[in-house]
Structure formats: structure tokens, C-alpha cells
TIVEXGU-768426 format. One line per field, with one value per residue: z negated, x negated, y negated of N, C-alpha, C in turn; chain; residue in one letter; residue number from 1. Coordinates in steps of 0.1 Angstrom, whole numbers. Each point is the difference from the previous one (the first is absolute). Last residue first. Layout:
<tifis>
n_up	c(Z/...)
n_east	c(X/...)
n_north	c(Y/...)
ca_up	c(Z/...)
ca_east	c(X/...)
ca_north	c(Y/...)
c_up	c(Z/...)
c_east	c(X/...)
c_north	c(Y/...)
kette	c(A/...)
rest	c(A/...)
nr	c(NUM/...)
</tifis>
This chain:
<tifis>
n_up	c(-311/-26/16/16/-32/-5/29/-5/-33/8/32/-10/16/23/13/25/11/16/6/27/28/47/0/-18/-31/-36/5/4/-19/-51/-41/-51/-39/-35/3/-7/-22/22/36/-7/-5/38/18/-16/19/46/2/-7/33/33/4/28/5/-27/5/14/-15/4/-17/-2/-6/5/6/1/10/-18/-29/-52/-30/7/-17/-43/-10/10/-29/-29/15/-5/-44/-13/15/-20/-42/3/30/46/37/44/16/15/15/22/29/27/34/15/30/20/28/29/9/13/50/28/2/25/46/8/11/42/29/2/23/49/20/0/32/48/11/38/42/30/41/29/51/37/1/-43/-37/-26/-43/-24/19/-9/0/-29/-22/4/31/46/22/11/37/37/8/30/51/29/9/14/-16/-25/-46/-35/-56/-55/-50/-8/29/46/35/52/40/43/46/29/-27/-38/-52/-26/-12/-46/-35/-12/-34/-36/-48/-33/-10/21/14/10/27/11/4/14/7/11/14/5/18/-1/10/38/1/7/21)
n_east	c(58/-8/2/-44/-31/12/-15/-46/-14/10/-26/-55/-47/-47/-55/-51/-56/-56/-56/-50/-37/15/43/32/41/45/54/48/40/13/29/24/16/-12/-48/-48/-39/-27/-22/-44/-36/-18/-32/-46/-25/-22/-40/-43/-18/-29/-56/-36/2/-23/-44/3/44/52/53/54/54/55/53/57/55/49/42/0/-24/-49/-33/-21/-33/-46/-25/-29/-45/-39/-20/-24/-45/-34/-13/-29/-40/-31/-29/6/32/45/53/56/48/55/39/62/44/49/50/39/30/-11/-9/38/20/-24/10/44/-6/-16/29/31/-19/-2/39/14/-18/25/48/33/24/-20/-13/-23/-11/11/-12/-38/-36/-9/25/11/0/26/16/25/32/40/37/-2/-39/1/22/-23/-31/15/7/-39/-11/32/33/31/29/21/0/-10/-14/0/-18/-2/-23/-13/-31/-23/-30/-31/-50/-36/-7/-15/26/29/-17/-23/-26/-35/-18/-44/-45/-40/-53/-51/-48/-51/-50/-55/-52/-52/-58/-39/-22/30/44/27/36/35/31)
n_north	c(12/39/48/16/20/48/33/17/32/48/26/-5/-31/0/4/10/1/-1/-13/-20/-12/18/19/48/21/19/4/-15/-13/9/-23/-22/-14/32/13/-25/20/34/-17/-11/30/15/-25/6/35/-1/-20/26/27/-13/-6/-18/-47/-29/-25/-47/-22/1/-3/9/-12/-2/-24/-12/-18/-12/-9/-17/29/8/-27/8/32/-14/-31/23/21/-25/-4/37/10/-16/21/42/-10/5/18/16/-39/-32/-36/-14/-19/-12/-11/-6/-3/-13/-2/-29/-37/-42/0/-10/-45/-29/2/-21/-45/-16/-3/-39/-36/-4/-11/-43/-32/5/-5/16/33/43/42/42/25/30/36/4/-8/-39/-16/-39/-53/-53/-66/-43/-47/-39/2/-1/21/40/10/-5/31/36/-5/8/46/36/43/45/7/-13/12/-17/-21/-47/-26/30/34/20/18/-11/-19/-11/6/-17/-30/-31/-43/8/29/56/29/30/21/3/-2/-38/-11/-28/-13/9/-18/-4/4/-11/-17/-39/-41/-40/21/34/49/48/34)
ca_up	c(13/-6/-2/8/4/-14/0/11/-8/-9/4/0/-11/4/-8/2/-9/0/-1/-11/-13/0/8/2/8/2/-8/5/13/6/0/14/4/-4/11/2/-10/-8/5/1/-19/-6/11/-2/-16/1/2/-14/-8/4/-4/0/14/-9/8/-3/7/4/17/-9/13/-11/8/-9/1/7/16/11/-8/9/19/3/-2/10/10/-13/-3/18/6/-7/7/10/1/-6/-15/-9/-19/-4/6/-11/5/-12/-1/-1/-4/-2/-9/4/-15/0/-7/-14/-9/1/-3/-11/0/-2/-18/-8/6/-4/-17/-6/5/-9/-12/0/0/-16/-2/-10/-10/-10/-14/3/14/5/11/12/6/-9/4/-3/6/11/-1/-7/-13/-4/-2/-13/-12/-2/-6/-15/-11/-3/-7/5/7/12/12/6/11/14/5/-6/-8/-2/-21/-6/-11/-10/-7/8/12/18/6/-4/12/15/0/8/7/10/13/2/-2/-14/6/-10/-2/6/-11/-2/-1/-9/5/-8/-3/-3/-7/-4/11/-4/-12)
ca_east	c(1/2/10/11/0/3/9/5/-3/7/14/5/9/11/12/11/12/11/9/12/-6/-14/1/-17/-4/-9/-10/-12/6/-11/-6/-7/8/16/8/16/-2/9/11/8/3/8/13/5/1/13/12/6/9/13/6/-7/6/9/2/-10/-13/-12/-12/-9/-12/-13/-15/-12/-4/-7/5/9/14/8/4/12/11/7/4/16/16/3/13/13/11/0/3/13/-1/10/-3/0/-16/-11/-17/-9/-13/-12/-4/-15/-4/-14/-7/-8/1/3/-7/-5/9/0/-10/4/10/-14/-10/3/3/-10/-4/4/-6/-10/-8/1/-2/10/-2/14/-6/-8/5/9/-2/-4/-2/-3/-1/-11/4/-6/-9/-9/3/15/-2/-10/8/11/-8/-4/14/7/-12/-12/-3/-14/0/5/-6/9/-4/6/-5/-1/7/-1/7/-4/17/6/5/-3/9/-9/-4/4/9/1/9/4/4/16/0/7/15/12/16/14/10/14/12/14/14/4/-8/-14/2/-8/-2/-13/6)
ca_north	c(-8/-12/-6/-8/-15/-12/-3/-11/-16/-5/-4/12/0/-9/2/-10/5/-3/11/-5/2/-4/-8/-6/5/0/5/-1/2/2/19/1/-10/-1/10/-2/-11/5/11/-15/-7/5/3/-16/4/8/-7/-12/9/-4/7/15/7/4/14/4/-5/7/-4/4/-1/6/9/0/9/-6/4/-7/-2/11/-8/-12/9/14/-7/-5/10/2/-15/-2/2/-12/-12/7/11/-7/-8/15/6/6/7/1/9/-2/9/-6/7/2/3/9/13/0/1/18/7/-1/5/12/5/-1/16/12/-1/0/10/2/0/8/-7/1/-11/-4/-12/-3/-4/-12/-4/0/12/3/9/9/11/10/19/5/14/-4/8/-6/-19/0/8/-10/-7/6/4/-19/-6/-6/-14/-7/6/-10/2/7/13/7/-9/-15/6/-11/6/4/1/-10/6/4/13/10/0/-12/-6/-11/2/-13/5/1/13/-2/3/11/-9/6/7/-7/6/1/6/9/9/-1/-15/1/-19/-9/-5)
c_up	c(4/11/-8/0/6/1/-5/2/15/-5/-9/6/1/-14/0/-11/3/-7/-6/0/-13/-13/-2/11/4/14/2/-4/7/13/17/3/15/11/-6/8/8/-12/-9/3/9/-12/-10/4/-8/-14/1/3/-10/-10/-7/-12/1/5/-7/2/-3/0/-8/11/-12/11/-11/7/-8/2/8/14/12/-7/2/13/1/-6/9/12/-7/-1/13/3/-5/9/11/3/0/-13/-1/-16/-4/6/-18/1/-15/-4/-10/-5/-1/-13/5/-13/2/-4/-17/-6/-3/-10/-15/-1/3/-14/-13/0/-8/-19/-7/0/-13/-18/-3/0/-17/-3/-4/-10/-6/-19/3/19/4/7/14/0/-8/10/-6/8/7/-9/-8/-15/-8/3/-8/-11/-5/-12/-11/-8/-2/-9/7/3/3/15/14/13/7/-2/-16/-10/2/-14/-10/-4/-12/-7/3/10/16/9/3/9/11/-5/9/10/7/16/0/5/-9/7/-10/-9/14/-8/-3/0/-12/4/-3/-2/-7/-6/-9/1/-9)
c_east	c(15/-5/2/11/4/-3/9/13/5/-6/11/16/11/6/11/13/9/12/15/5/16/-7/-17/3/-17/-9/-13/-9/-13/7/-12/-3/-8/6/17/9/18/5/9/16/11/3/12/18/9/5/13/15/-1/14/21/6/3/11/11/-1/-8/-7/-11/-13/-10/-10/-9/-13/-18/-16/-11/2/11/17/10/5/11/15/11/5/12/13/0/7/10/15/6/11/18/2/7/-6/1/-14/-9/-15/-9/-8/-16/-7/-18/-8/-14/-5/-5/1/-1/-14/-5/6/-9/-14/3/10/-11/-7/9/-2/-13/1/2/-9/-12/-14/3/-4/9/-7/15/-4/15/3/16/-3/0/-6/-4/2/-18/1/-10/-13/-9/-1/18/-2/-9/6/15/-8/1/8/7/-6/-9/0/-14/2/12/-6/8/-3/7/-2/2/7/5/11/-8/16/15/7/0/6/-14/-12/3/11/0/12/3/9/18/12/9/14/2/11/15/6/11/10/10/11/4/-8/-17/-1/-15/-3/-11)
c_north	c(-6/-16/-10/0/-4/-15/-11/-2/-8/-17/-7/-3/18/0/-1/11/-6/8/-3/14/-6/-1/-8/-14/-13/0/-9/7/4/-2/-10/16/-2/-13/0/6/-10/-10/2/9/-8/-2/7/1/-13/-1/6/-6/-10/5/-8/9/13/4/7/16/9/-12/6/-1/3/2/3/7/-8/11/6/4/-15/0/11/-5/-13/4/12/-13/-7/12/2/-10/0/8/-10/-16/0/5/-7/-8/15/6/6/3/0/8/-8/14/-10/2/3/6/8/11/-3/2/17/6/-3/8/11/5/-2/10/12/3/5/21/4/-1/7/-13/-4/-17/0/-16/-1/-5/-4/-4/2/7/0/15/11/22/7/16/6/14/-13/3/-2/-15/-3/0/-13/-13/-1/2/-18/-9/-6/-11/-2/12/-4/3/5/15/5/-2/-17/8/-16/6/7/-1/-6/8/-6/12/13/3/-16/-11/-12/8/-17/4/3/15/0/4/9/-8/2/8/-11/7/6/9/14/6/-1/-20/-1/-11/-7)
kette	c(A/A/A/A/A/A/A/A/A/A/A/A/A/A/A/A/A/A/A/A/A/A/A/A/A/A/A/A/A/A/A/A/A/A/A/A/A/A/A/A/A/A/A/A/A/A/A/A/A/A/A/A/A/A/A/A/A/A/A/A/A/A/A/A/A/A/A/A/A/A/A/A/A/A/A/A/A/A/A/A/A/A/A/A/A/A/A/A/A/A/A/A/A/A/A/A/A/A/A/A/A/A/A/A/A/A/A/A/A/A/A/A/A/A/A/A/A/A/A/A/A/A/A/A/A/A/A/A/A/A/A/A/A/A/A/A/A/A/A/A/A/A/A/A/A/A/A/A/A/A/A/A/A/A/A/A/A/A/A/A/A/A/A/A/A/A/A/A/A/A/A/A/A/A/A/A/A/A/A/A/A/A/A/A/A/A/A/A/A/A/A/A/A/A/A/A/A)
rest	c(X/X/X/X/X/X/X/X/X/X/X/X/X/X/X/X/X/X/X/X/X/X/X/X/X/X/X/X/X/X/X/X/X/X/X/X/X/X/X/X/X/X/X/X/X/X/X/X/X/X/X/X/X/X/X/X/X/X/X/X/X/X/X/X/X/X/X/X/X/X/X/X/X/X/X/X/X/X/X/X/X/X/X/X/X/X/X/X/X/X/X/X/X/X/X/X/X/X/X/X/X/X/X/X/X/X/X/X/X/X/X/X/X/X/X/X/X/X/X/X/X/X/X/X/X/X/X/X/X/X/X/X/X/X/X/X/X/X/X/X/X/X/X/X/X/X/X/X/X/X/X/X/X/X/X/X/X/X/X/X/X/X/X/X/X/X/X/X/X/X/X/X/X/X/X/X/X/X/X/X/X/X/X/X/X/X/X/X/X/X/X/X/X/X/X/X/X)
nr	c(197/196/195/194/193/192/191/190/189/188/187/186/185/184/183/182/181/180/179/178/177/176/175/174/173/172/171/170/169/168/167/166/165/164/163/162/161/160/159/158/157/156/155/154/153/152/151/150/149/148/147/146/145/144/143/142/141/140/139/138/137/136/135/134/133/132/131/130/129/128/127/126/125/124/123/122/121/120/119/118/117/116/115/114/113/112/111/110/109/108/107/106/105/104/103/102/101/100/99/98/97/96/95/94/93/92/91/90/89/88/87/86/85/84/83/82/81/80/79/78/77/76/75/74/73/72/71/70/69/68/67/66/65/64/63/62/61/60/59/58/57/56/55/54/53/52/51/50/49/48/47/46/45/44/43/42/41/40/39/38/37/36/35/34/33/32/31/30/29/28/27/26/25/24/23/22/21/20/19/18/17/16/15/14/13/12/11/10/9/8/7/6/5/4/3/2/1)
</tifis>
């Protein structure tokens, strides 16, 4: 899988494989009969493969192989682009209504003054009022490592400070020279935002 371009040996890029389900269509389909669905959703029967493509040329349609583990395959003669195009609006379709919870962050130091954490807290309690989950990252320089009970301490003022509109999904916990907190919104405010939705 190497070729070598002036000296220099290269790795070739492996082809992308596109992730969509591919379906055989017309002349694509390789075996000798098919499961024929017509143009109407009726089922024609087993057919021979000629047959089958015959019927979809007459339709002005194509034969799509809908299920190839079948014995014998199962095609349906339809327009393949407009097929397509459906599958793609409905897979859109499902991720619109997915809900996708945003998360954001607030970073303090163990010398955050009183000030600097009040508006960072007064942001936290507005994301959380809209839905929306909340990290408290408290970063360590230096040697301010060395004593981790400031930040636990910090942690918890924040806690207690939005606990009318956030409770604790994550305890306090040591992530290299950070110390972490995740906040979700409380059941009753999430609620409430997705019924005014």
C-alpha cells in the first residue's frame, strides 16, 4: 500500500467508503431472478432478472435491489432518486427532533475574587434557567495544586449559590491540573422549557 514519488515513500490513501446504505440498481444486480414489489407496491412474484429490468424500463423506473440477503433478493421497481431523496428527508427529519442538550463552562481560579465569580455565577444560573447543563472548571497554576480543599470549597459556594435552579450531575472531581463540576438544569425549569417550545 506504499508507492514511492521521488525518493520519498508514501502511503496511498485508502478510497472513502461512503457509510450510506448503497443499493444495487438496474444492470448492478447480479443474480439470475429476483423477488419482484411493482411499481404500485404489488407483489409480481419470482422473476427472472430480464423480466424484471423489462417491467422497470416499461415503467420508465428503475429496479432497485432492496434486500439482498433475501433468497431470492427482493427488488422493487421505483424511482430510485426520488427514493433516495426521501431516505435523505426523513434521516433529517429524525435528527430535527433529536434534543440536544448544550453544555457550557465557566473556568475560576482558587483567587477568583468574590466579583469576578458573581457575574460567572449570575451567566451559570441563566444557561441553567434555559435548559442548559453547566461545567465549573477550576485551573491550578503553579503550586496552587497543592491544595485542592480551596477549590473543593470554591466548588461548593458555586453549588450552593445555584442549587434553586441546578442540582450536582457530577461530583467535584481532579482532572490533571483542572478540577471539574458539571451542573444539570433542575426537572421542573427543563421541563418548563420544553413545553414553551
Amino acid at each position: 500500500m506504499s508507492q514511492e514519488v521521488g525518493g520519498i515513500r508514501r502511503r496511498r490513501k485508502k478510497p472513502s467508503i461512503d457509510t450510506r446504505a448503497k443499493y444495487r440498481i438496474n444492470h448492478q444486480i447480479r443474480v439470475p431472478e429476483v423477488r419482484l414489489i411493482g411499481p404500485d407496491d404489488n407483489h409480481i412474484g419470482i422473476v427472472p432478472l430480464s423480466q424484471a429490468l423489462t417491467i422497470a424500463h416499461e415503467n420508465e423506473l428503475d429496479l432497485v435491489e432492496v434486500s439482498p440477503a433475501a433468497d431470492p433478493p427482493v427488488a422493487r421497481v421505483m424511482d430510485y432518486g426520488k427514493f433516495l431523496y426521501q431516505q435523505q428527508k426523513r434521516e433529517r427529519d429524525s435528527r430535527k427532533s433529536q434534543k440536544q442538550i448544550e453544555v457550557k463552562e465557566i473556568q475560576l481560579r482558587p483567587k477568583t475574587t468574590d466579583h469576578h465569580k458573581s457575574f460567572k455565577v449570575r451567566d451559570a444560573h441563566r444557561w441553567l434557567e434555559e435548559g442548559k447543563k453547566v461545567k465549573v472548571r477550576v485551573c491550578f497554576r503553579g503550586r496552587e495544586i497543592t491544595y485542592p480543599e480551596i477549590a473543593m470549597e470554591l466548588l461548593a459556594e458555586v453549588a450552593e449559590e445555584l442549587s434553586d435552579v441546578g442540582e450536582v450531575e457530577q461530583q467535584p472531581d481532579r482532572e490533571g491540573r483542572t478540577m471539574l463540576m458539571v451542573l444539570a438544569p433542575t426537572g421542573k425549569k427543563g421541563a418548563k422549557k420544553g413545553q414553551e417550545e
